[in-house]
DOVO-24127 format. One line per 3 residues: their letters; for each residue x, y, z negated of N, C-alpha, C. Coordinates in Angstrom, 2 decimals. Example, Ala and Ser with C-alpha at 12.3 -4.5 7.8 and 13.67 -1.06 7.14 Angstrom:
BEGIN
AS) 13.19/-5.69/-7.80/12.30/-4.50/-7.80/13.20/-3.30/-7.80; 12.85/-2.25/-7.08/13.67/-1.06/-7.14/12.90/0.03/-7.87
//
This chain:
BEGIN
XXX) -74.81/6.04/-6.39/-74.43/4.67/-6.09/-73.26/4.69/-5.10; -71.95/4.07/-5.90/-71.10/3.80/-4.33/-71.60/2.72/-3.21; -70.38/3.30/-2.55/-70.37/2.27/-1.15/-70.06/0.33/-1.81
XXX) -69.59/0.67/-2.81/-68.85/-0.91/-3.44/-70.37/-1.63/-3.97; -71.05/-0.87/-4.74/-72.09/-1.30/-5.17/-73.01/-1.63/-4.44; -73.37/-0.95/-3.29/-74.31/-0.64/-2.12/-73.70/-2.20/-1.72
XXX) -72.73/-2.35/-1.07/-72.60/-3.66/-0.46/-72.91/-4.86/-1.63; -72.24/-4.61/-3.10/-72.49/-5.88/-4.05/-73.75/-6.14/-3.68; -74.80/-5.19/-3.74/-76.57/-5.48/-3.80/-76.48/-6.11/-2.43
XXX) -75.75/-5.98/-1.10/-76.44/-6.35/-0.27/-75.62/-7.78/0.18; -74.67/-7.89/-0.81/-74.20/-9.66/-0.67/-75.09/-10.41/-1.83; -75.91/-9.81/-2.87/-76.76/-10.69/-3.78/-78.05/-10.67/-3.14
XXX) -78.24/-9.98/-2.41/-79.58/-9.94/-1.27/-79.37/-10.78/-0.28; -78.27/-10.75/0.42/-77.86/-12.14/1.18/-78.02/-13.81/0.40; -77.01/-13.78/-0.48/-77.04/-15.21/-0.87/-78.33/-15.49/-1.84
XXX) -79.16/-14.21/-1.93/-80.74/-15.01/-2.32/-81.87/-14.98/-1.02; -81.34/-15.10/-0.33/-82.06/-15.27/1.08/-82.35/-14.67/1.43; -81.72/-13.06/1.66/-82.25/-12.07/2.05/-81.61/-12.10/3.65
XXX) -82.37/-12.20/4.58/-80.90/-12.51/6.00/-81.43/-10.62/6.59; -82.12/-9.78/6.59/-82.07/-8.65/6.96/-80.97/-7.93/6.18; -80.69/-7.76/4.72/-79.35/-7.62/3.91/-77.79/-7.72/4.99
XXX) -77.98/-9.50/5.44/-76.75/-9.57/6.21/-76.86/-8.89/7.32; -77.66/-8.24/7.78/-77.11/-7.82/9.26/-76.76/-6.58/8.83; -77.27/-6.05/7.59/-77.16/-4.24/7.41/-74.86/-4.71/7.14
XXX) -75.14/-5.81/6.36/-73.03/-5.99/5.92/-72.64/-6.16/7.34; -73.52/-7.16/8.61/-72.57/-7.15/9.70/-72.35/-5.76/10.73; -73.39/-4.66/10.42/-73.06/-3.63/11.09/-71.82/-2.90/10.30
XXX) -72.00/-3.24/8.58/-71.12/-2.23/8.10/-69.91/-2.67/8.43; -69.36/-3.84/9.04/-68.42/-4.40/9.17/-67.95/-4.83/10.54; -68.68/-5.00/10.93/-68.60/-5.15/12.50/-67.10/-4.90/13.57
XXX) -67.35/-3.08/13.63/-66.62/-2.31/14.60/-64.84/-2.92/13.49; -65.36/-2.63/12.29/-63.19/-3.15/11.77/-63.01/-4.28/11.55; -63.90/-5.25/12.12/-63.26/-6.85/11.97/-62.84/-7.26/13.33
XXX) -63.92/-6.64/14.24/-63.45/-6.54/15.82/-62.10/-6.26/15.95; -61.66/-4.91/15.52/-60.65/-3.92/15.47/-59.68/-5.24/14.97; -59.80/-5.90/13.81/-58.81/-6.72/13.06/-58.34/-7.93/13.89
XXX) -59.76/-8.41/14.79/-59.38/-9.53/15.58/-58.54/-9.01/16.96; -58.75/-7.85/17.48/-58.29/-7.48/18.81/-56.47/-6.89/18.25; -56.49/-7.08/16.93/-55.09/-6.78/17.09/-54.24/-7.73/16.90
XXX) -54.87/-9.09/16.50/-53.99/-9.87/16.11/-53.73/-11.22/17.57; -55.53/-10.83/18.44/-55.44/-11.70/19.38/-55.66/-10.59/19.98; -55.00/-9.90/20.93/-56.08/-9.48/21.73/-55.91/-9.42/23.56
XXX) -57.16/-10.74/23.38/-57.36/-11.49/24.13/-58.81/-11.11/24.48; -59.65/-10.40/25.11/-60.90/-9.40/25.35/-62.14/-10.12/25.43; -62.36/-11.53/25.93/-63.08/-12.52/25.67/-63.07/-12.82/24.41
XXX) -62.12/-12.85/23.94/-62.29/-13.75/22.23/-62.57/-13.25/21.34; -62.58/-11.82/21.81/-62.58/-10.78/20.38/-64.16/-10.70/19.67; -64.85/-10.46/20.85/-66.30/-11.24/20.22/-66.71/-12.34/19.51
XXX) -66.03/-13.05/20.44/-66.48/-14.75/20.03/-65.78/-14.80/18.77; -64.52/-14.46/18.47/-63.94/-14.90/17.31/-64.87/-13.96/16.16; -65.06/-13.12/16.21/-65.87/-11.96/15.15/-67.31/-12.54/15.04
XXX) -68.04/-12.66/15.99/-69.05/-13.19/16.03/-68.97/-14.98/14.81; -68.12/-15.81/15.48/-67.97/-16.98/14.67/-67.37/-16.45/13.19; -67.15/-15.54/12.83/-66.45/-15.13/11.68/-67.68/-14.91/10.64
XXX) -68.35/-13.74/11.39/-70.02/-14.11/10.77/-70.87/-14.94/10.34; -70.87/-16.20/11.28/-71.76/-16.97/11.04/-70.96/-17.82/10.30; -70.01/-18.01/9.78/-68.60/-18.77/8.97/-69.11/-18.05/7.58
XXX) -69.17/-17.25/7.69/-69.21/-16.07/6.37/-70.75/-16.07/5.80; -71.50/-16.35/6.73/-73.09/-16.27/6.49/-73.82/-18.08/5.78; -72.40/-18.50/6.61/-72.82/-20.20/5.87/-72.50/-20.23/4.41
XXX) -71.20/-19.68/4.46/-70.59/-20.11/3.04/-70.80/-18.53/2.26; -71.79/-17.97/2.04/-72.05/-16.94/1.67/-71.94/-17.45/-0.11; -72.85/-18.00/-0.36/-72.51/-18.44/-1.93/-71.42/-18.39/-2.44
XXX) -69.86/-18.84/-1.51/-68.81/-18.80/-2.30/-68.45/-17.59/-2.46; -68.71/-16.72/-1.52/-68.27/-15.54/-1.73/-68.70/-14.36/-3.34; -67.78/-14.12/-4.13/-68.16/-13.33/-5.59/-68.43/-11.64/-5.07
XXX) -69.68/-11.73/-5.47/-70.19/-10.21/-5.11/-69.45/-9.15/-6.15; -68.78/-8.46/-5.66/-68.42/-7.64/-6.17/-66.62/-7.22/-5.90; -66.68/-8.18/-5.48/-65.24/-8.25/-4.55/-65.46/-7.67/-3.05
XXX) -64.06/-7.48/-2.20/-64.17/-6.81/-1.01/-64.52/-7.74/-0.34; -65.80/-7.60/0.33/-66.04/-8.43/1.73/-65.62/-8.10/2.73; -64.70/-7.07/3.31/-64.29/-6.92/3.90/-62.71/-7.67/4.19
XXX) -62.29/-7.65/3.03/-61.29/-8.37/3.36/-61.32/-9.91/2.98; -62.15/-10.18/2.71/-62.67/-11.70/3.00/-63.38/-12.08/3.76; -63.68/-11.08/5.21/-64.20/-11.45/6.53/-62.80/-11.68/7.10
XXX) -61.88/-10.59/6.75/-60.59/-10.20/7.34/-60.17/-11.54/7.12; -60.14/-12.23/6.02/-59.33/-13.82/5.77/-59.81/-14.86/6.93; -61.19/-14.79/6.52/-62.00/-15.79/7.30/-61.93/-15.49/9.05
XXX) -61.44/-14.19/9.30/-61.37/-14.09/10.64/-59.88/-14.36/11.27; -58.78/-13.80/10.05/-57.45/-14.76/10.56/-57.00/-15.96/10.58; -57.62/-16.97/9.47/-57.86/-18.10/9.86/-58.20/-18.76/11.21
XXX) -59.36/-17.94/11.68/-60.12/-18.46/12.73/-58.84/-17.93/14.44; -58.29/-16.54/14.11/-57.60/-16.33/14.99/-56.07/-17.40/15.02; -55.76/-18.05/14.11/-54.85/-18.85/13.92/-55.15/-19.66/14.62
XXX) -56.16/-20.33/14.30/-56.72/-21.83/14.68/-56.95/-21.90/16.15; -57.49/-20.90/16.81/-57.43/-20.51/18.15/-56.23/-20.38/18.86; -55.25/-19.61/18.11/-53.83/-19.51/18.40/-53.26/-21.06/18.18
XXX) -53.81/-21.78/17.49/-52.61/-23.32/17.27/-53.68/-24.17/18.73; -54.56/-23.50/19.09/-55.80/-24.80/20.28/-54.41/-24.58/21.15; -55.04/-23.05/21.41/-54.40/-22.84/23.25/-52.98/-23.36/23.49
XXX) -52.06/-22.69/22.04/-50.71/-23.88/22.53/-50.38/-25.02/22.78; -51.71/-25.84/21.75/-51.74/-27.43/21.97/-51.79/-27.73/23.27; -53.34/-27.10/24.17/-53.65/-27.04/25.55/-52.54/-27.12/26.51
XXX) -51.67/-26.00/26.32/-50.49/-25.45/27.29/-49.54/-26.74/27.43; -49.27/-26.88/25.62/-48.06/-27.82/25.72/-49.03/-29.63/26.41; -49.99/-29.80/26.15/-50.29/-30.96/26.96/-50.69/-30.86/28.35
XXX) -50.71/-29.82/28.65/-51.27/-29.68/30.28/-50.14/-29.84/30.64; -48.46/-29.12/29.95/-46.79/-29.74/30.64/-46.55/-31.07/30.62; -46.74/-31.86/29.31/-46.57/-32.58/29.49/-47.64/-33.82/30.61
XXX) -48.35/-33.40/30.11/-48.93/-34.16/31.40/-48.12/-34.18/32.66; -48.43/-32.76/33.24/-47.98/-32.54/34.72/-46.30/-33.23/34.51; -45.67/-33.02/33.76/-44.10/-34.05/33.56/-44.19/-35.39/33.88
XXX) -45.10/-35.27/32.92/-45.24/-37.69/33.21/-45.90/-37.63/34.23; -47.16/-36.67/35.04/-47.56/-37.11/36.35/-46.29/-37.26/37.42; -45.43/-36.47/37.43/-44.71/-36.11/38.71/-43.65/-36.68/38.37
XXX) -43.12/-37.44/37.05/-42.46/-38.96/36.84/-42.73/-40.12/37.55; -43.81/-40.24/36.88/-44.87/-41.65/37.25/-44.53/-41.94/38.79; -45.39/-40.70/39.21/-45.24/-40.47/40.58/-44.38/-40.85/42.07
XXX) -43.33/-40.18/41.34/-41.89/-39.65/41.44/-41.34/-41.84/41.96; -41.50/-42.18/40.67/-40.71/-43.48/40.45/-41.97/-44.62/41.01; -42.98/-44.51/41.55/-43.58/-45.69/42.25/-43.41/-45.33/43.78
XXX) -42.64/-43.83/44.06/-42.54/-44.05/45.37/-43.58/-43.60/45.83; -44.63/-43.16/45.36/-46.12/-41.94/46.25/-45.88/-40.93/46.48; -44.44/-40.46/46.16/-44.77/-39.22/47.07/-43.05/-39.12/48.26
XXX) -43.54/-38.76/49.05/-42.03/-38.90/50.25/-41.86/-37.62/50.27; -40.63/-37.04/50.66/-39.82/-35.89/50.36/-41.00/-34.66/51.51; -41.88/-35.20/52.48/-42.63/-34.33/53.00/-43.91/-33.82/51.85
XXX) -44.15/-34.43/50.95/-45.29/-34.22/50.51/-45.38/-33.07/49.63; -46.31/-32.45/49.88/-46.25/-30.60/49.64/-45.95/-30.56/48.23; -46.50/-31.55/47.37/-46.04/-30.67/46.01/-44.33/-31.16/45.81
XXX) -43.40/-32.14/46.68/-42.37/-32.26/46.59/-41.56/-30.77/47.30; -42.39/-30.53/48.23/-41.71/-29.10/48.47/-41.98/-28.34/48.03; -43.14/-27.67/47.68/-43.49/-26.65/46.64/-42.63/-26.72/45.55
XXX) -42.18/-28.29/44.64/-41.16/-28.14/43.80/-39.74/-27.55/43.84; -39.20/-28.11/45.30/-38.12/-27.58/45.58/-38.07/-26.30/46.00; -38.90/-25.79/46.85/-39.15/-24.02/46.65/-38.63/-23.33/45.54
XXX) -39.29/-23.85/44.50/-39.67/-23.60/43.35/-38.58/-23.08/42.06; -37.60/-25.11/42.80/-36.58/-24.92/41.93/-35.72/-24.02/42.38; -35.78/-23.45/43.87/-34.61/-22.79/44.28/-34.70/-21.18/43.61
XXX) -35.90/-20.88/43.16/-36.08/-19.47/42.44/-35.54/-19.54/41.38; -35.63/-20.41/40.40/-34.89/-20.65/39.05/-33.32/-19.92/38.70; -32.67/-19.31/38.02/-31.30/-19.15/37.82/-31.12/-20.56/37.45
XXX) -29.61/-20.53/38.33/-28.51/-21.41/38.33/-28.42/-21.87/36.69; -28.01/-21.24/35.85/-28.17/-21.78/33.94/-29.66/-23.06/33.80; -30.74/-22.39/34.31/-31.77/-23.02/34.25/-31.78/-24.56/34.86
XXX) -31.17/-24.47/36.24/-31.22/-25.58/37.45/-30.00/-26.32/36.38; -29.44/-26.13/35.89/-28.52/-26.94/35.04/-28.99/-27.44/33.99; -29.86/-27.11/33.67/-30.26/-27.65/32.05/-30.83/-28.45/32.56
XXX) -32.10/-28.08/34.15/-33.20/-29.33/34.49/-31.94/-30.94/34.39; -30.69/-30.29/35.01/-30.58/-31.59/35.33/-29.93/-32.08/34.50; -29.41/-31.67/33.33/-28.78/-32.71/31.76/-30.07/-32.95/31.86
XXX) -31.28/-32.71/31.47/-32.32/-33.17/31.37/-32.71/-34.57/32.12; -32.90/-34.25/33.60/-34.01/-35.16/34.30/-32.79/-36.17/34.71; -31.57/-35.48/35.02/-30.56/-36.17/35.77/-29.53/-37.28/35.24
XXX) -28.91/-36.35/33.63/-28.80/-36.99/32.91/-28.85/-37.76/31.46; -30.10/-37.36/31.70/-30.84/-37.82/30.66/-30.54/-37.90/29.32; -29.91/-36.47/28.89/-29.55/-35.83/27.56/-30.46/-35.72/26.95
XXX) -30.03/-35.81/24.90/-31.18/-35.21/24.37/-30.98/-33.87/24.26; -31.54/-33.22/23.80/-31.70/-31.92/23.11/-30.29/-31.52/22.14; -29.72/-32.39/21.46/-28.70/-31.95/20.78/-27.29/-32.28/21.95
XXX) -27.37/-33.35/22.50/-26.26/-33.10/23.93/-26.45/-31.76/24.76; -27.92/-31.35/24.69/-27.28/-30.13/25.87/-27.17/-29.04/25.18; -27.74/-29.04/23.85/-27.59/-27.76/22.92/-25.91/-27.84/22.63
XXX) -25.19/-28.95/22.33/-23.89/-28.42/22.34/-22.83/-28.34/24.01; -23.45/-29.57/24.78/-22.90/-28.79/26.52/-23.09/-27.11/27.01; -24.11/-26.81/26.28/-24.30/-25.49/26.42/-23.92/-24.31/25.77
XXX) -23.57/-24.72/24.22/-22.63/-24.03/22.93/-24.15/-22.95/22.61; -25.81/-23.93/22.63/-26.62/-23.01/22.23/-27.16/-23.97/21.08; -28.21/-23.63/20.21/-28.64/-24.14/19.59/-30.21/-25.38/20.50
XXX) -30.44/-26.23/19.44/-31.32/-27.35/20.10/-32.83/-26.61/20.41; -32.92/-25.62/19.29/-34.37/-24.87/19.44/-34.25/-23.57/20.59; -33.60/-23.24/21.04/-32.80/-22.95/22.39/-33.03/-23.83/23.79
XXX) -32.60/-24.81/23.44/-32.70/-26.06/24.73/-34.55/-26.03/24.87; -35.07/-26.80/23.63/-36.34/-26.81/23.87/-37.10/-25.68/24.51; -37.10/-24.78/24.06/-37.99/-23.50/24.44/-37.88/-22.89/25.62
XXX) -36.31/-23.34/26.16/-35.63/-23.03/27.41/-36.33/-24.04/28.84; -35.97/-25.10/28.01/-36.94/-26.55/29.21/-38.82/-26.15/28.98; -38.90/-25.62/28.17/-40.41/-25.21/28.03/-40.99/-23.87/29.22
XXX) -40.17/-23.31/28.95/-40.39/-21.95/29.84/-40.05/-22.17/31.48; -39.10/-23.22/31.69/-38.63/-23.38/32.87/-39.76/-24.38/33.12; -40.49/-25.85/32.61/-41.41/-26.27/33.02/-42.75/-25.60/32.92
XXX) -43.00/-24.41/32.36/-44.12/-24.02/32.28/-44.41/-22.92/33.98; -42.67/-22.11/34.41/-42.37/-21.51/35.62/-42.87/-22.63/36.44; -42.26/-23.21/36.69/-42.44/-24.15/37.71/-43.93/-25.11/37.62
XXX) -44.65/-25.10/36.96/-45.67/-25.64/36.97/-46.85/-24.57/37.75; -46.74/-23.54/37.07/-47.11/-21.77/37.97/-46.80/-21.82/39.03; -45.60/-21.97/39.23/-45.03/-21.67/40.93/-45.87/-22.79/41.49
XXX) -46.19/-24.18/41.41/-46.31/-24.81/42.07/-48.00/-24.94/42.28; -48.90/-24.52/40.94/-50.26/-24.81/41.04/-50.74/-23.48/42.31; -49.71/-22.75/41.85/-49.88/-21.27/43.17/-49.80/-21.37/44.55
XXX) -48.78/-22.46/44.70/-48.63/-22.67/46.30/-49.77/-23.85/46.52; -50.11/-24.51/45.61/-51.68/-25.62/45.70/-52.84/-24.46/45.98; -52.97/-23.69/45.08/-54.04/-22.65/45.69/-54.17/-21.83/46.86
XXX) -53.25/-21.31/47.09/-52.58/-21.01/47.74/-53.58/-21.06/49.30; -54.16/-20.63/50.73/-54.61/-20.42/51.40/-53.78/-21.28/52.48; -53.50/-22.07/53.28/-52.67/-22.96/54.05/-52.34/-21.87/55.00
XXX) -50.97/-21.41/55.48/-50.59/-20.60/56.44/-50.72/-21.12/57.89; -51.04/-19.87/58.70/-51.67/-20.48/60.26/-50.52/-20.80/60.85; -50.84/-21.75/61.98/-49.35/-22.42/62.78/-48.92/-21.88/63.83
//
């Protein structure tokens, strides 16, 4: 008996309710789906969780799966899917935690709550003073004069997906620099 057959019997032992069957496929599979998730995320917390949810993804919809085909590489599907989908959360996260902190320190900014002493106004300016000079220029077509994306992509002779990714990285620096000096331990006087 091969190894191909050995598993067919133990995915028709699964989807007739055999659930001891599935754990003998999740050991046989286990250590190279791990392996598959830690290379595509590897992110050391997730690598479980994502493999683990890959299983029980795979154990629900076991019926669709045609015995006799590779389950291995239809864990492999079902687990890059899942590493995608994880990969499209956290950017969503990132990119709304900027924008947030943007419109907070707008908002802010323009009702007049915060006066040029108030720490995260200096922590900003700290902040901005680390930046290269190219960078401190784009903030201000940006904040100052209130360019779009295709004005500073050609003031700059770069492309617009350039500008964006550029104001992304520079608000994502400065959002770092500044949650750091908030954490940050208050220095003695």
């Amino acid at each position: 008996m091969t190894d191909r057959e050995t598993e067919t019997e133990l995915v028709q032992r699964v989807q007739a309710g055999d659930l001891s069957a599935f754990e003998v496929l999740l050991n046989l599979h286990s250590s190279r789906l791990r392996a598959f998730v830690a290379m595509k995320l590897p992110v050391p917390h997730l690598i479980d969780e994502l493999a683990h949810e890959t299983f029980v993804f795979a154990h629900r919809h076991i019926n669709d799966f045609e015995a006799g085909t590779d389950f291995g590489k239809w864990l492999r599907a079902i687990a890059f899917n899942m590493v995608r989908k994880e990969t499209l959360r956290y950017q969503r996260a990132g990119q709304n935690k900027e924008k947030f902190l943007e419109h907070f320190l707008i908002e802010q900014s323009s009702k007049g709550q915060w006066s040029p002493e108030s720490p995260v106004v200096i922590y900003l300016e700290e902040c901005l003073e680390r930046i290269p000079d190219q960078q401190k220029l784009l903030l201000e077509h940006k904040y100052k004069l209130s360019e779009s994306s295709r004005e500073m992509a050609k003031a700059f002779g770069q492309s617009e997906a350039w500008v964006r990714t550029t104001l992304c990285r520079v608000r994502t620096a400065l959002r770092k620099c500044i949650e750091q000096k908030l954490d940050a331990p208050p220095e003695p006087a």
